[in-house]
C-alpha positions, 0 to 999 in steps of 0.5 A: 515789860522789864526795864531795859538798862540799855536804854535806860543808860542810853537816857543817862547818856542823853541826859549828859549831852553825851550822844550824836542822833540821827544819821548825819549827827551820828555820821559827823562824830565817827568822822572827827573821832569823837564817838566811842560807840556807834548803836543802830537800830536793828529795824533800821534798812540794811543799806543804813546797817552796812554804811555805819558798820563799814564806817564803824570798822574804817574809823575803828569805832564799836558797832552795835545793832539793838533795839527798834528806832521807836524805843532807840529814839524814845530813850534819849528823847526823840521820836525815831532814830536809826542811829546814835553816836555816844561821845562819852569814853565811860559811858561808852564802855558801861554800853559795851559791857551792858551789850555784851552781856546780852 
């Protein structure tokens, strides 16, 4: 298995104390505007899926589906996670730019 620069940015990002995990966490930061970029796990249920990706839509904050909640929640830590927020403007735009050469 190749390493992944995504997650490992997303470890850099942990490391920083630059995320919001969880659902409600993650919730939290869209709502007081300090996330930057919402990432979801892509085995996540459609209902999880949908409610970050109107929220995320609502509150103009990127969205992005990736990986499984297994390697999402492995990367900054944490057993699984479904959802994070990064806090962080830079490292937000170095995810977006690693995502959107995927």
């Amino acid at each position: 298995m190749k390493p992944d620069k995504i997650l490992s940015l997303l470890g850099i990002t942990a490391k920083s104390g630059s995320i919001a995990s969880g659902e409600f966490s993650t919730e939290k930061a869209v709502k007081e505007y300090r996330a930057y970029l919402v990432i979801v796990a892509g085995d996540s249920s459609d209902n999880t899926k949908k409610k970050f990706s109107d929220m995320c839509s609502f509150y103009e904050v990127p969205y992005a589906e990736y990986s499984t909640k297994e390697s999402l929640g492995h990367c900054i830590g944490k057993e699984f996670r479904a959802s994070l927020a990064v806090t962080n403007e830079g490292l937000a735009k170095s995810l977006l730019k690693q995502l959107n050469q995927q």
